[in-house]
Structures are given as structure tokens and as C-alpha cells.
N, C-alpha and C positions, 0 to 999 in steps of 0.2 A: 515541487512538493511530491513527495513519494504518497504511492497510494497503494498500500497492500491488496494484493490481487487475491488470496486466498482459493484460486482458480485452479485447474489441474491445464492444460496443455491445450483440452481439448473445450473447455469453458466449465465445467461443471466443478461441484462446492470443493474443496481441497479438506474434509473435514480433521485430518493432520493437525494443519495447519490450524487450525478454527481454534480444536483444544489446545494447541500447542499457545496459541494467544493467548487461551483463557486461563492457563495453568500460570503462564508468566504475569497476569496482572492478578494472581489470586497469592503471588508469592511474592511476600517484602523480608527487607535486612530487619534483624533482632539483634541489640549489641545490649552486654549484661559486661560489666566492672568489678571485678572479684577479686580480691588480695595481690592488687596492683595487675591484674591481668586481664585486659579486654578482648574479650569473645564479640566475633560474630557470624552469626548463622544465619541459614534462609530457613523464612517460618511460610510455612503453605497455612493457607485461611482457608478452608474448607466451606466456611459461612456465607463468602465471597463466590464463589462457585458457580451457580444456579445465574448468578447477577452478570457474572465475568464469558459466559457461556453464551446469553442472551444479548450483552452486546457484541461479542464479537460476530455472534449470527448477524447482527444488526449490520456492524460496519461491512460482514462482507456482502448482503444485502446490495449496502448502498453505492458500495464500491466496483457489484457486477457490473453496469451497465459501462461505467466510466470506461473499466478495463478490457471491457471487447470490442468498445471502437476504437481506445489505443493502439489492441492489434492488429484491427481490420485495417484503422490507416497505414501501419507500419508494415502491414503485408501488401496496403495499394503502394505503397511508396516503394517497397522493394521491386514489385512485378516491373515497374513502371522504371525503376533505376537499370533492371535486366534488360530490360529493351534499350536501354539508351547505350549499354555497353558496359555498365559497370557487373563485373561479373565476380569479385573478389570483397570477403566482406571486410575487408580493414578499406579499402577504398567506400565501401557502401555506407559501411555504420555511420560517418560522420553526417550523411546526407540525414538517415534515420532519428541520430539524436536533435539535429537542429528541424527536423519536421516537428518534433515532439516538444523541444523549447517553445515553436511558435503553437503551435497549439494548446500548452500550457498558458503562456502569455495573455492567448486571446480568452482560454477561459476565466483567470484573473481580471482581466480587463472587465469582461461581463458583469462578474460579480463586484467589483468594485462600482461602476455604472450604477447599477442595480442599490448598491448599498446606500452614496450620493442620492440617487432618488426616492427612496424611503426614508431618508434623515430629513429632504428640504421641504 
């Protein structure tokens, strides 16, 4: 599951990014049918704005903390690959992606637990 980071580099908000979000959920397709000719435009909803602004602050909110211990591990896992001799990152990266399956995995796992014991 991808998890928009909305983060700059160094941790803090990417606000680009934020409006860049909110512009894209405030703009839908318009299709109009005219003398055998279909039109389609993007129509910006300006009304939507205020609304589309406020959650993307929302999700990148909820999405900070996720996304700086993704990096923190993927920086322990790199230091810790550097020691062992992997020094090139096409040989590294695979290590990196399969640290972060299994940690996806086990947060899935949690949440599905968790889900099973609020239904029983």
C-alpha cells in the first residue's frame, strides 16, 4: 500500500505537494454532447477547495509519523547493509525493498488482528 509522504527530504510538510493534492481532488471530467460531438474538459470546483485542502492537511497529518519511521528503518537497514559489505545500491536496494514488504506485512497483520477482535 503506497502511503503519500507529502514530506520534503528533510521531514517537514511538502506544502507543493498538499495543494497539489487538493487541486487534483477539487478537479473532475465534464463531458457535454453537441451536434454529434463529444466534448470533454476538466472543470475545477472551487466550492470543493476549503474541503479538499483540509483533508489533504488531514492525510498528510496522519501519514507523517508512518513515513519517518519508514525512513529511519531504511536508513538503519542501509548503515547496517554498509557494514556487512554491501556497498553498491543495486545490490543494496533489494535488501531495502524486502525490509519494507515485511514491515508492511506485519502492519497488515496488526490491523487485521485488531479488526477479528472488534467484530468477535
Amino acid at each position: 500500500m503506497h502511503v503519500p509522504a507529502f514530506l520534503t527530504p528533510t521531514g517537514e510538510y511538502d506544502r507543493g505537494q498538499i495543494m497539489t493534492r487538493a487541486i487534483a481532488d477539487c478537479t473532475r471530467l465534464q463531458s457535454s454532447y453537441k451536434n454529434g460531438v463529444l466534448t470533454v474538459k476538466r472543470v475545477f470546483d472551487r466550492s470543493r477547495l476549503a474541503s479538499a485542502l483540509r483533508h489533504a492537511w488531514a492525510l498528510a497529518r496522519r501519514n507523517r509519523a508512518q513515513v519517518l519511521a519508514d525512513r529511519a528503518a531504511d536508513a538503519a537497514l542501509i548503515e547496517k547493509a554498509a557494514v556487512e559489505g554491501f556497498t553498491t545500491f543495486a545490490r543494496l536496494m533489494p535488501r531495502v525493498l524486502a525490509h519494507r514488504a515485511a514491515i508492511k506485512a506485519a502492519q497488515l497483520a496488526s490491523r487485521d488482528a485488531e479488526f477479528l477482535a472488534a467484530a468477535e
